[in-house]
Structures are given as structure tokens and as C-alpha cells.
CHARMM-style PDB file with segment names, atoms N, HN, CA, C and O in Angstrom:
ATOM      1  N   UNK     1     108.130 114.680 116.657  1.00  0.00      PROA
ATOM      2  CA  UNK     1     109.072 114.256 115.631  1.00  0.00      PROA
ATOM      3  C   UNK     1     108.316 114.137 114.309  1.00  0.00      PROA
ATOM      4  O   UNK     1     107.362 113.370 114.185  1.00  0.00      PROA
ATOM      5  N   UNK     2     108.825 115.011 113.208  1.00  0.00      PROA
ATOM      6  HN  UNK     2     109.601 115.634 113.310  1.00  0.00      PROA
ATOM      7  CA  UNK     2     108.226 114.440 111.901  1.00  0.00      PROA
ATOM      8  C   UNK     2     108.703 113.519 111.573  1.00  0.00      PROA
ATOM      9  O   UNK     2     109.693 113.084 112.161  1.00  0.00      PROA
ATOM     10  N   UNK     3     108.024 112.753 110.254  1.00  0.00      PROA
ATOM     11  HN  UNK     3     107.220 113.107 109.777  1.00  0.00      PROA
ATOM     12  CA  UNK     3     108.204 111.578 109.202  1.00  0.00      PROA
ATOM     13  C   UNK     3     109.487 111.920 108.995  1.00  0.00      PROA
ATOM     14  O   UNK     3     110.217 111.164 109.635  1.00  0.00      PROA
ATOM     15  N   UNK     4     110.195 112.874 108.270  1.00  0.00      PROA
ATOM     16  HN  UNK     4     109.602 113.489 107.749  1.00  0.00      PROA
ATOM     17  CA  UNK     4     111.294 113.079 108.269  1.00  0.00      PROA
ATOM     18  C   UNK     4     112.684 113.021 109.280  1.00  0.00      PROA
ATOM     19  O   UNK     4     113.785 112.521 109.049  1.00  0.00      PROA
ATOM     20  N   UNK     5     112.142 113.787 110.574  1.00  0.00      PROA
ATOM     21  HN  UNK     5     111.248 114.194 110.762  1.00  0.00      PROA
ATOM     22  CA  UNK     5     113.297 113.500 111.613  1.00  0.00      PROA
ATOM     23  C   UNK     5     113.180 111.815 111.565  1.00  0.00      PROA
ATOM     24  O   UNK     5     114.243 111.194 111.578  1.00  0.00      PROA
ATOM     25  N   UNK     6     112.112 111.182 111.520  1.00  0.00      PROA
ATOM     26  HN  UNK     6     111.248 111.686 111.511  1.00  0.00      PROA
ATOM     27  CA  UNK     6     112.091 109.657 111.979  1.00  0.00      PROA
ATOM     28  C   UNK     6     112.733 108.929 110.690  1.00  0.00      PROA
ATOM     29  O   UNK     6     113.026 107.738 110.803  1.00  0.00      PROA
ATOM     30  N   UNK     7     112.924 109.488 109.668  1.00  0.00      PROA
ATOM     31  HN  UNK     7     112.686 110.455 109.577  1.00  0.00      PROA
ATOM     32  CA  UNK     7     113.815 108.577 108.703  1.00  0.00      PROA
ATOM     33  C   UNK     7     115.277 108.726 108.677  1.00  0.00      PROA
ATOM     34  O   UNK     7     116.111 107.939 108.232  1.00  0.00      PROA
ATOM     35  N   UNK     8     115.521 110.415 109.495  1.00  0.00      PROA
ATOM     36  HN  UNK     8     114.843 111.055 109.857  1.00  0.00      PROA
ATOM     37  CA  UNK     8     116.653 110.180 109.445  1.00  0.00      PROA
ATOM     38  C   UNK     8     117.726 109.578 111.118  1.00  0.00      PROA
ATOM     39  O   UNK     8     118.918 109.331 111.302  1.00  0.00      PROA
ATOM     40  N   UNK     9     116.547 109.564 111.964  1.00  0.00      PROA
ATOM     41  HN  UNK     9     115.579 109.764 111.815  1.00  0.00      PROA
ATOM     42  CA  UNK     9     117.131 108.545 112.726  1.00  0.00      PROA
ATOM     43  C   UNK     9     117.099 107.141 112.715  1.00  0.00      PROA
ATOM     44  O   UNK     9     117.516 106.456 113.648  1.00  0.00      PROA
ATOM     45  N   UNK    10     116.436 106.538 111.298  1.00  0.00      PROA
ATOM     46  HN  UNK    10     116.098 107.095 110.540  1.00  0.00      PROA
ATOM     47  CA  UNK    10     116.584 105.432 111.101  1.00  0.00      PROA
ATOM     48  C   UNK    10     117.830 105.094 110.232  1.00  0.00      PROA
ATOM     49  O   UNK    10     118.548 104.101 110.349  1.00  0.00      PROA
ATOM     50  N   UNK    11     117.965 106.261 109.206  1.00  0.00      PROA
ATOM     51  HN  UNK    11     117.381 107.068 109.111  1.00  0.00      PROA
ATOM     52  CA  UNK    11     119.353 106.251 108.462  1.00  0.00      PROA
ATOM     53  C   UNK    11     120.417 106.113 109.231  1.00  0.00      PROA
ATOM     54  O   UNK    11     121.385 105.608 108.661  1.00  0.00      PROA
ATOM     55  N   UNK    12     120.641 106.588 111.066  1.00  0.00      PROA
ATOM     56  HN  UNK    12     119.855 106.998 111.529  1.00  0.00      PROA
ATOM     57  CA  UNK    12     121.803 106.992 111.797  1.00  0.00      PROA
ATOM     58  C   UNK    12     121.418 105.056 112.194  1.00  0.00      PROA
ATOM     59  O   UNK    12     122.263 104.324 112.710  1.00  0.00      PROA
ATOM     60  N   UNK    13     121.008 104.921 112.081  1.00  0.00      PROA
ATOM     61  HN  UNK    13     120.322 105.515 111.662  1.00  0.00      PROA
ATOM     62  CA  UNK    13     120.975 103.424 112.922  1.00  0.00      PROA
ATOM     63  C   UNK    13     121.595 102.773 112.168  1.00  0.00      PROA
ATOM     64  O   UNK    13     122.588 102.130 112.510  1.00  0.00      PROA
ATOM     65  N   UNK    14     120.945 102.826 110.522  1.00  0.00      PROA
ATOM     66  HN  UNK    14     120.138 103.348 110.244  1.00  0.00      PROA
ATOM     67  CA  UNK    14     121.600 101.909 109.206  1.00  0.00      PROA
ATOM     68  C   UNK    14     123.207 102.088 109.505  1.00  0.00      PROA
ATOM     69  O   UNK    14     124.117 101.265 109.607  1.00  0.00      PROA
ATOM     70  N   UNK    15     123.154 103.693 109.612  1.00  0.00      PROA
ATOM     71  HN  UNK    15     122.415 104.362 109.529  1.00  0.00      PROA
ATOM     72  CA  UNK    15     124.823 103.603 109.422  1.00  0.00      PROA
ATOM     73  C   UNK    15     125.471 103.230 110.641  1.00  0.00      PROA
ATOM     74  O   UNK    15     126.466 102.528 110.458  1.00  0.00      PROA
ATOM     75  N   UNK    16     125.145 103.545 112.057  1.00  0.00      PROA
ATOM     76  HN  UNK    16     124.336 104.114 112.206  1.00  0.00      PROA
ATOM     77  CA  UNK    16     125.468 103.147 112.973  1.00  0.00      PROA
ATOM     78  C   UNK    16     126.023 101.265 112.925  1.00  0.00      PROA
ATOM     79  O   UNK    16     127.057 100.766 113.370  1.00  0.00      PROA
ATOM     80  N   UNK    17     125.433 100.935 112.563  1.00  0.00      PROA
ATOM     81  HN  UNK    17     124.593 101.340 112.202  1.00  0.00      PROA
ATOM     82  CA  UNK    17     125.170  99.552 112.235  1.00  0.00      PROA
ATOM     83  C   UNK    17     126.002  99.392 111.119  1.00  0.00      PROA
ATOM     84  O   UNK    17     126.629  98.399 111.488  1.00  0.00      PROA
ATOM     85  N   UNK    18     126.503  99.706 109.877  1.00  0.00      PROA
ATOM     86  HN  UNK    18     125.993 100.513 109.578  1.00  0.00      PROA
ATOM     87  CA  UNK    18     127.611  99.523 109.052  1.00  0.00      PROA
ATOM     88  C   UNK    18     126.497  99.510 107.723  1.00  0.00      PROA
ATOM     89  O   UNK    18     127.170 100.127 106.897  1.00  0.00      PROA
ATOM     90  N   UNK    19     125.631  99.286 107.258  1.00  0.00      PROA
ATOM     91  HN  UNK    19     125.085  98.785 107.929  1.00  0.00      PROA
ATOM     92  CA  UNK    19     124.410  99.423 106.568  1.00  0.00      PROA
ATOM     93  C   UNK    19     123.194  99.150 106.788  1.00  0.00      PROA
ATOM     94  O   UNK    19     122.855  99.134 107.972  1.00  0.00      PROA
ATOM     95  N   UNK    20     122.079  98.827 105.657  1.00  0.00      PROA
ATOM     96  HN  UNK    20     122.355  98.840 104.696  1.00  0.00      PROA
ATOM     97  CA  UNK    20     120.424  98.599 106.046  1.00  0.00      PROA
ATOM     98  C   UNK    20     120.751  97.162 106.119  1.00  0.00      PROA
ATOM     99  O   UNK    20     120.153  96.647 107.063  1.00  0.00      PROA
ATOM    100  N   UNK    21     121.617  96.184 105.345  1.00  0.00      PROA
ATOM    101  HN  UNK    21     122.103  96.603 104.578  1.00  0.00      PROA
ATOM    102  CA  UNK    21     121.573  94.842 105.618  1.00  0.00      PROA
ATOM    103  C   UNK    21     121.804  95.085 106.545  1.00  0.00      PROA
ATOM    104  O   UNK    21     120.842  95.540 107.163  1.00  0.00      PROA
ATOM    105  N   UNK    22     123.246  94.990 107.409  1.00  0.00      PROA
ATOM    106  HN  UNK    22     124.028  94.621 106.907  1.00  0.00      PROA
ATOM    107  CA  UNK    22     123.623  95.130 109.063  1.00  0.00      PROA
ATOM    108  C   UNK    22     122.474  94.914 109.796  1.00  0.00      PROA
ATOM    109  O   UNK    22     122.051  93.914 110.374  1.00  0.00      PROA
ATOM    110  N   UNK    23     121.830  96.604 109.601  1.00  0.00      PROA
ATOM    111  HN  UNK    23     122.173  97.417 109.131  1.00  0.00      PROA
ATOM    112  CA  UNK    23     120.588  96.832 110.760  1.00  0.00      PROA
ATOM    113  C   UNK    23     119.903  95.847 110.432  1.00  0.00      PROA
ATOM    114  O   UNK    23     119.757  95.131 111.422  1.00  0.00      PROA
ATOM    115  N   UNK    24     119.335  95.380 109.423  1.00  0.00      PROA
ATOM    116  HN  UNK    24     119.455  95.962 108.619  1.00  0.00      PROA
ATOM    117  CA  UNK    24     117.885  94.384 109.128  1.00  0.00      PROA
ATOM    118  C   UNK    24     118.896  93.359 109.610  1.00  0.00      PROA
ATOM    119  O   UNK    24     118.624  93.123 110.787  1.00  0.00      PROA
ATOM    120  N   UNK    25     119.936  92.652 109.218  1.00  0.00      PROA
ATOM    121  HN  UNK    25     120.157  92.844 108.262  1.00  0.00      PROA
ATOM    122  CA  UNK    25     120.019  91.423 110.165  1.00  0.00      PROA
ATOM    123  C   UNK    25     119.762  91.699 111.773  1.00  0.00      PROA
ATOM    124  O   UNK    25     118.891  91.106 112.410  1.00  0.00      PROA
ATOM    125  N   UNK    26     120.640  92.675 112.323  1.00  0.00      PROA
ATOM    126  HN  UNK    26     121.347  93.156 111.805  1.00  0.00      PROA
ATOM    127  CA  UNK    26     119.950  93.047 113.795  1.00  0.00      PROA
ATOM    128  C   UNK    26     118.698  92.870 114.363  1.00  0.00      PROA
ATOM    129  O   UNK    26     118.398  92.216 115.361  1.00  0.00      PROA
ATOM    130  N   UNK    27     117.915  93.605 113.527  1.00  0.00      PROA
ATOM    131  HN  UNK    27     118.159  94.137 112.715  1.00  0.00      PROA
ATOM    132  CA  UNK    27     116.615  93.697 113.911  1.00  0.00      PROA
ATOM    133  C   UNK    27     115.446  92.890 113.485  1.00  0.00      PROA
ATOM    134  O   UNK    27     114.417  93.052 114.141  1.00  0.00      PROA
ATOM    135  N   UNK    28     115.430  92.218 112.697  1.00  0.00      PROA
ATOM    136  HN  UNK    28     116.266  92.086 112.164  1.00  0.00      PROA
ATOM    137  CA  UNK    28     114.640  91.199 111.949  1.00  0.00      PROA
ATOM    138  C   UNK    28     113.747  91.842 110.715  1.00  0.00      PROA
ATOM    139  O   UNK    28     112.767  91.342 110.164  1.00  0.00      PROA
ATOM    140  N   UNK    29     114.304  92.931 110.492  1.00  0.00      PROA
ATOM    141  HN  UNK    29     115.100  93.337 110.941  1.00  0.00      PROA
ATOM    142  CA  UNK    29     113.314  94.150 109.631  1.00  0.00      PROA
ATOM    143  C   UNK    29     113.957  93.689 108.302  1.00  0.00      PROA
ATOM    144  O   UNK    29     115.117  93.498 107.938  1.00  0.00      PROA
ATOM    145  N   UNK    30     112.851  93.596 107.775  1.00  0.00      PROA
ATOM    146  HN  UNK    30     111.909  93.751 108.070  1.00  0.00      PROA
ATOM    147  CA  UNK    30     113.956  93.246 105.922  1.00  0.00      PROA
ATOM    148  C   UNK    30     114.462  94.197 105.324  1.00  0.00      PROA
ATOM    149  O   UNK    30     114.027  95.335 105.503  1.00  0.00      PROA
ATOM    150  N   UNK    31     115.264  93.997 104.668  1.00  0.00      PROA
ATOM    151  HN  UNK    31     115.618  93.073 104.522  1.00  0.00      PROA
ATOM    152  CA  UNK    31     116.280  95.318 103.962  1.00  0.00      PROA
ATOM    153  C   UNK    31     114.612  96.006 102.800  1.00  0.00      PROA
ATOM    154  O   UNK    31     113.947  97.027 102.980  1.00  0.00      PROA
ATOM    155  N   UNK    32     114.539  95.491 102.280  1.00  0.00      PROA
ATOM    156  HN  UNK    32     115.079  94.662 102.134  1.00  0.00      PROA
ATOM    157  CA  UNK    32     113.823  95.990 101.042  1.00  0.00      PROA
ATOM    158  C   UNK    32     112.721  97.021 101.715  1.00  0.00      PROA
ATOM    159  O   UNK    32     112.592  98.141 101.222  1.00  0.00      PROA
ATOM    160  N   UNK    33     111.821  96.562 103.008  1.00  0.00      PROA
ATOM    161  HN  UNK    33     111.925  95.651 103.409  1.00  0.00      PROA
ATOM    162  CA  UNK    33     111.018  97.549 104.049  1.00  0.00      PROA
ATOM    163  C   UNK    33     111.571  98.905 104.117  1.00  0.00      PROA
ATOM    164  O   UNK    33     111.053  99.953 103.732  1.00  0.00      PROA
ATOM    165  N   UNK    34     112.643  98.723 104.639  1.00  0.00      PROA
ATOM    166  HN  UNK    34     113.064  97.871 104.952  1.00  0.00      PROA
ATOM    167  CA  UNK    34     113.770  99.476 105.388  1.00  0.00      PROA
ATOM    168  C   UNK    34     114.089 100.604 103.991  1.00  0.00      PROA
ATOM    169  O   UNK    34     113.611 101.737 103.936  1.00  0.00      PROA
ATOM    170  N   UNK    35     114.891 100.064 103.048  1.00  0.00      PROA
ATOM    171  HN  UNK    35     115.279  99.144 103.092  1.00  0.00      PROA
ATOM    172  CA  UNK    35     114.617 101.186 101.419  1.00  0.00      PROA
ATOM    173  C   UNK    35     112.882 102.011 101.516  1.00  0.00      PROA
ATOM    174  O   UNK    35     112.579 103.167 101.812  1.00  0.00      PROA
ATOM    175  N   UNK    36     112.248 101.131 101.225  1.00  0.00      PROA
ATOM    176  HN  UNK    36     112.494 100.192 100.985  1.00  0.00      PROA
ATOM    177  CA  UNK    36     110.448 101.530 101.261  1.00  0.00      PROA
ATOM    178  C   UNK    36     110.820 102.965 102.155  1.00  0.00      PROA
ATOM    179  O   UNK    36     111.001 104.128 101.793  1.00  0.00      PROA
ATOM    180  N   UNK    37     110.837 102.397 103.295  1.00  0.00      PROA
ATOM    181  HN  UNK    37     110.689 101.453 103.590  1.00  0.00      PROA
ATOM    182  CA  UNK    37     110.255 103.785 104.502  1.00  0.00      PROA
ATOM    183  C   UNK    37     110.769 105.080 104.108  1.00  0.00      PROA
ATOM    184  O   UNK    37     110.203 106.145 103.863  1.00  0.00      PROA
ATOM    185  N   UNK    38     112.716 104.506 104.110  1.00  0.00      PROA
ATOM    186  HN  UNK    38     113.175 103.641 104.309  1.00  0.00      PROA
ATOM    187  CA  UNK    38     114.050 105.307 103.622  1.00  0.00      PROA
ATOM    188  C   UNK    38     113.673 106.895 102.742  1.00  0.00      PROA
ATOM    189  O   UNK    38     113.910 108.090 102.918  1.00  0.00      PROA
ATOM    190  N   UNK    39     112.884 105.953 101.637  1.00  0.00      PROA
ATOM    191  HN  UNK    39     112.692 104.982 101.494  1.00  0.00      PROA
ATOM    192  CA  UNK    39     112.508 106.161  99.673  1.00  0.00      PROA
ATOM    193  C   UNK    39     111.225 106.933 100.018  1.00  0.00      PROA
ATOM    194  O   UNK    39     110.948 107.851  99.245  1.00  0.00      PROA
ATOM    195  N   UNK    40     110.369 106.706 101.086  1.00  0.00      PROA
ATOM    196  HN  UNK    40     110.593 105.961 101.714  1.00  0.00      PROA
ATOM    197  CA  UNK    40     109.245 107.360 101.166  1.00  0.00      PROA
ATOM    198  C   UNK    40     108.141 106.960 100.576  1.00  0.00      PROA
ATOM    199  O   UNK    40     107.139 107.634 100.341  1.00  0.00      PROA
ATOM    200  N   UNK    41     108.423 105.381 100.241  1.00  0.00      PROA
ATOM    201  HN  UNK    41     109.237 104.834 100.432  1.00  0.00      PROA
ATOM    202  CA  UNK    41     107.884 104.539  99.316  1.00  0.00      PROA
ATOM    203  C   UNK    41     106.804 103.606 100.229  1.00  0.00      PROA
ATOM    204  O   UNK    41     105.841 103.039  99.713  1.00  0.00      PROA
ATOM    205  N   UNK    42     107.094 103.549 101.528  1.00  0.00      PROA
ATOM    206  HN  UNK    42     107.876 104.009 101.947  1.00  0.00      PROA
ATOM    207  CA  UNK    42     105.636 103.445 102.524  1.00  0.00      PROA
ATOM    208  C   UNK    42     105.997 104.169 104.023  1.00  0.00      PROA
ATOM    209  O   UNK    42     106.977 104.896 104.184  1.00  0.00      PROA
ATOM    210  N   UNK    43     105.134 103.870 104.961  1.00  0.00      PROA
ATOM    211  HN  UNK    43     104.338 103.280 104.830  1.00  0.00      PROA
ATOM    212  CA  UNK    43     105.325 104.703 105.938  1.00  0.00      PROA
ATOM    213  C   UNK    43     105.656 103.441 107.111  1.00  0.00      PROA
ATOM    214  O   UNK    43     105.281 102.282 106.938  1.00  0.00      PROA
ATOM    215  N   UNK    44     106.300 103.832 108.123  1.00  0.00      PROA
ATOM    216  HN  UNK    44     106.604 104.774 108.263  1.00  0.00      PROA
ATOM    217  CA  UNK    44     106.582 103.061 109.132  1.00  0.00      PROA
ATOM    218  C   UNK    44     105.535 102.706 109.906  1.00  0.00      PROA
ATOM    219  O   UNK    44     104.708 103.424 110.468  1.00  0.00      PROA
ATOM    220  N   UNK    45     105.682 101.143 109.877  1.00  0.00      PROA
ATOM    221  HN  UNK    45     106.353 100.559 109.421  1.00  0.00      PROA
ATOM    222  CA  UNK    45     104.786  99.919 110.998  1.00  0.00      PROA
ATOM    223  C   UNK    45     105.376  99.897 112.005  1.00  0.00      PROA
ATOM    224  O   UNK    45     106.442 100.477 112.212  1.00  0.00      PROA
ATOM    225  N   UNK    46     104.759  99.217 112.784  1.00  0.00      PROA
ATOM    226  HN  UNK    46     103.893  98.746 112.617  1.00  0.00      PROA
ATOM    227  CA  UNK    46     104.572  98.913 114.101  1.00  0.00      PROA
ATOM    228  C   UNK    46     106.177  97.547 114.443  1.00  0.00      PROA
ATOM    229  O   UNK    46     106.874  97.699 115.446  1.00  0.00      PROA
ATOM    230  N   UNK    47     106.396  96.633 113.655  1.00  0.00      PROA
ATOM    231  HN  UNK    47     105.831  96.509 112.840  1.00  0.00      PROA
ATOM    232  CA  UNK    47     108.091  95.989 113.751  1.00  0.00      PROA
ATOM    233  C   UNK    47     109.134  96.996 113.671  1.00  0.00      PROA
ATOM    234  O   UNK    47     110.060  96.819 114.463  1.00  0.00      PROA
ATOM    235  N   UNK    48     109.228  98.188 112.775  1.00  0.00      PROA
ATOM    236  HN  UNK    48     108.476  98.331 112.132  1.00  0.00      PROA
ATOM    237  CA  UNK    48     110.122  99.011 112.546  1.00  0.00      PROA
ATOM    238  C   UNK    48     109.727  99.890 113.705  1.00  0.00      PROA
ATOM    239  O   UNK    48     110.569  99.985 114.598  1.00  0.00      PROA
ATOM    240  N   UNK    49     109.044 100.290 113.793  1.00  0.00      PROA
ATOM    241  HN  UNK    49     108.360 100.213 113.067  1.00  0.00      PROA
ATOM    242  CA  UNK    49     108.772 101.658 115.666  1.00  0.00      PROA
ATOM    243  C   UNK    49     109.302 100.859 116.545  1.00  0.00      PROA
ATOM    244  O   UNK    49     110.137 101.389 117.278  1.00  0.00      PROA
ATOM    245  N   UNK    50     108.955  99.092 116.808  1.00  0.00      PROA
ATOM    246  HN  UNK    50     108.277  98.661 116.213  1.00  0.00      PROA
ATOM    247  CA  UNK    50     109.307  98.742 117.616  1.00  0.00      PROA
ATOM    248  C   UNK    50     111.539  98.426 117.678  1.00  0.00      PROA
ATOM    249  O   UNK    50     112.411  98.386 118.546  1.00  0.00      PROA
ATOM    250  N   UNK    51     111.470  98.326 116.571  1.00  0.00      PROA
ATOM    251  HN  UNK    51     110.762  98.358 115.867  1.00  0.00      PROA
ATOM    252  CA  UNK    51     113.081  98.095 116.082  1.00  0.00      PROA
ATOM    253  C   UNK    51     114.061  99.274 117.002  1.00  0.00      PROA
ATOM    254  O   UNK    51     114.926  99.161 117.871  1.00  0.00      PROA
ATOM    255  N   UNK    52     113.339 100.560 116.218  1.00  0.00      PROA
ATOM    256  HN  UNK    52     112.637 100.652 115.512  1.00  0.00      PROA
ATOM    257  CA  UNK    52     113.838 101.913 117.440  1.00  0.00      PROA
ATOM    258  C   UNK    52     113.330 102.245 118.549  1.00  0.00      PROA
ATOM    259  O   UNK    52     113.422 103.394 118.980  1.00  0.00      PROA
ATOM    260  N   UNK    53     112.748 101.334 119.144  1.00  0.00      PROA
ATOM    261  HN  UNK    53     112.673 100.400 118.794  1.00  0.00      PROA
ATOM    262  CA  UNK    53     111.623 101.427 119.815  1.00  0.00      PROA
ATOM    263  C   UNK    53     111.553 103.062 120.366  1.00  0.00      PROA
ATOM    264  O   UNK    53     112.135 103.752 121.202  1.00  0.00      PROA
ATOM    265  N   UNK    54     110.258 103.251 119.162  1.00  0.00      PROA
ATOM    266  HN  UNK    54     109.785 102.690 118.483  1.00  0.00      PROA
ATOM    267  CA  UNK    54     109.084 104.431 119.332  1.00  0.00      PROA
ATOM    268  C   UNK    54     107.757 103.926 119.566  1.00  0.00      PROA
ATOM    269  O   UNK    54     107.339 102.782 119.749  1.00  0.00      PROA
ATOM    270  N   UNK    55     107.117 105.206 119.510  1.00  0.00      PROA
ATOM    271  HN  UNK    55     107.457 106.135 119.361  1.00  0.00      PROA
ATOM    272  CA  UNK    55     105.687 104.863 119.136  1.00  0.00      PROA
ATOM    273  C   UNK    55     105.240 105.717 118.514  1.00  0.00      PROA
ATOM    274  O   UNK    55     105.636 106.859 118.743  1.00  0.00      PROA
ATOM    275  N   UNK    56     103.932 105.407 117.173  1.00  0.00      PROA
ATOM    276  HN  UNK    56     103.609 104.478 116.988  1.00  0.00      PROA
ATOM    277  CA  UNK    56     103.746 106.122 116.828  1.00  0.00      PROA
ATOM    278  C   UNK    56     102.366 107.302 117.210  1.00  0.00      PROA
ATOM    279  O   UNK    56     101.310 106.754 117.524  1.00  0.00      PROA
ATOM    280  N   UNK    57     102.374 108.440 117.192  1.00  0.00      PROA
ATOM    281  HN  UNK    57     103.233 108.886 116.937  1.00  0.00      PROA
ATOM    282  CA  UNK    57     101.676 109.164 118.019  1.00  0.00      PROA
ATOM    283  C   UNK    57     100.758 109.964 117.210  1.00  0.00      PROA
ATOM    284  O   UNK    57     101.274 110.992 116.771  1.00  0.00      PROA
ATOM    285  N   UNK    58      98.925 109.670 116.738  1.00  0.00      PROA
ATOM    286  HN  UNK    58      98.506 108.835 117.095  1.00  0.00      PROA
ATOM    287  CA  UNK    58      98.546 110.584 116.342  1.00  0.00      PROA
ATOM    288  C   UNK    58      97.964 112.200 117.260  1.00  0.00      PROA
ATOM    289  O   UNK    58      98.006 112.179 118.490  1.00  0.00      PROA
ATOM    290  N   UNK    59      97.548 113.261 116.660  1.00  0.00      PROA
ATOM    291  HN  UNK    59      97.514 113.277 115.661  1.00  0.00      PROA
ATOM    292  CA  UNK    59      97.248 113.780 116.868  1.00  0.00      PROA
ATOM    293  C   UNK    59      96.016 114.286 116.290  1.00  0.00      PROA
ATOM    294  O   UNK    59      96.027 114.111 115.071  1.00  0.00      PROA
ATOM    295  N   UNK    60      94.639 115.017 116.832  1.00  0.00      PROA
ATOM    296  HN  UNK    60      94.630 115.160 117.822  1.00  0.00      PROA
ATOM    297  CA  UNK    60      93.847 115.267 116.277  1.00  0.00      PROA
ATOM    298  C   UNK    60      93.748 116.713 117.408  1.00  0.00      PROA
ATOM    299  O   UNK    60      94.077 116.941 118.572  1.00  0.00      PROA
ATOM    300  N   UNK    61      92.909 117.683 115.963  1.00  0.00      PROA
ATOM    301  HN  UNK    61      92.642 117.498 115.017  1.00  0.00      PROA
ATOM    302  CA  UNK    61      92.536 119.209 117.015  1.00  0.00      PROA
ATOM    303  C   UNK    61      91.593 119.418 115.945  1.00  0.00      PROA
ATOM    304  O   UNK    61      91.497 118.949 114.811  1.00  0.00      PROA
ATOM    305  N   UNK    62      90.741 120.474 116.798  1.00  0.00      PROA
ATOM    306  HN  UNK    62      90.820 120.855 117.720  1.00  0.00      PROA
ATOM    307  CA  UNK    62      89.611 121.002 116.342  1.00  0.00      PROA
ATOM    308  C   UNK    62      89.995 122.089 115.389  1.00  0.00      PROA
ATOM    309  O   UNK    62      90.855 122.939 115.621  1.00  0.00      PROA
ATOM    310  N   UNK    63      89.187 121.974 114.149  1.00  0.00      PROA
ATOM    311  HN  UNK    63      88.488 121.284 113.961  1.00  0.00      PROA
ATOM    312  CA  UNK    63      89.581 123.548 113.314  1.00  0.00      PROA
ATOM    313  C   UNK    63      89.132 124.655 113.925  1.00  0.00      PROA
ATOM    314  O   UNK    63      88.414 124.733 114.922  1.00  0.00      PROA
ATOM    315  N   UNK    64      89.507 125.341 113.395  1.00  0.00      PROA
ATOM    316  HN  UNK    64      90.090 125.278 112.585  1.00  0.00      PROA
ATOM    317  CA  UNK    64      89.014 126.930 113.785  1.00  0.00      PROA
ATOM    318  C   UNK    64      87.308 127.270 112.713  1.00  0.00      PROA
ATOM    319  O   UNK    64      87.080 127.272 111.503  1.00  0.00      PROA
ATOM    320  N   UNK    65      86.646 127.458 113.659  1.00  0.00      PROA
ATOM    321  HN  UNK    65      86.831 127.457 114.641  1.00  0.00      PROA
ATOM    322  CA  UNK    65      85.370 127.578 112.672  1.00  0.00      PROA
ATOM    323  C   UNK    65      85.175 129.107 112.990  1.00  0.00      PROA
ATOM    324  O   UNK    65      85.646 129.854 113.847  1.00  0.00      PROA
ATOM    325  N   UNK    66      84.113 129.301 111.746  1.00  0.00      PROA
ATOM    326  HN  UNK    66      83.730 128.694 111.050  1.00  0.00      PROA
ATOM    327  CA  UNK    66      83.791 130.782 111.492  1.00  0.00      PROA
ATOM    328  C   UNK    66      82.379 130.348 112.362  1.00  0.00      PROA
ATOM    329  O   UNK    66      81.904 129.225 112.535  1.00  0.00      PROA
ATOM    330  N   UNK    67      81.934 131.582 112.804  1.00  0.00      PROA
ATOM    331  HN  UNK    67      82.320 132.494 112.663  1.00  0.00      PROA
ATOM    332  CA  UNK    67      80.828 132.199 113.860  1.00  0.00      PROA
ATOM    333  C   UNK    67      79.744 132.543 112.894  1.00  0.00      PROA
ATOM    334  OT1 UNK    67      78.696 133.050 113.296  1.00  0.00      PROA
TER     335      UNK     67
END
């Protein structure tokens, strides 16, 4: 899942929920966070993964090196 699919299944929740207040009363996540992530204005923590409960998953790979 990109950053992107993951904001916009957080948007389906907001609206699911009737807005971001709604959801943040639900979930204990503050509205203003919730804009942040939305806005691209920070990236999603560990209360909000847990809210939809995800996780977040890095990945690391080796480059391709020259010989």
C-alpha cells in the first residue's frame, strides 16, 4: 500500500464516520493530526496505524551495483 492508498483509506473512514471530527471523536486521534496526514503535512504514527489498525511496513533491497 502506498502513502497515498493509506490516506485515502483514511479519508473513507472520515467519511464513513460522517467527518474527521466524527472519526477523531471515535478514535481518540485529534482532528488537527488527522488534516496533517490528510494535507501531507506529516506522515502517519503509530495511534493513527493503530486507529485503522495497520502496520507500518518498511522495506529495504540491495541496489544494483556495477562489476
Amino acid at each position: 500500500m502506498t502513502l497515498e492508498e493509506f490516506r485515502a483509506d483514511l479519508r473513507a473512514a472520515c467519511a464513513e464516520a460522517g467527518s474527521q471530527l466524527a472519526w477523531s471523536r471515535q478514535t481518540g486521534v485529534s482532528t488537527p493530526y488527522i488534516s496533517d496526514v490528510l494535507s501531507g503535512r506529516r506522515e502517519p504514527g503509530q495511534k493513527l496505524l493503530d486507529a485503522l489498525d495497520m502496520d507500518k511496513v518498511v522495506d529495504y533491497r540491495r541496489r544494483n551495483r556495477k562489476p
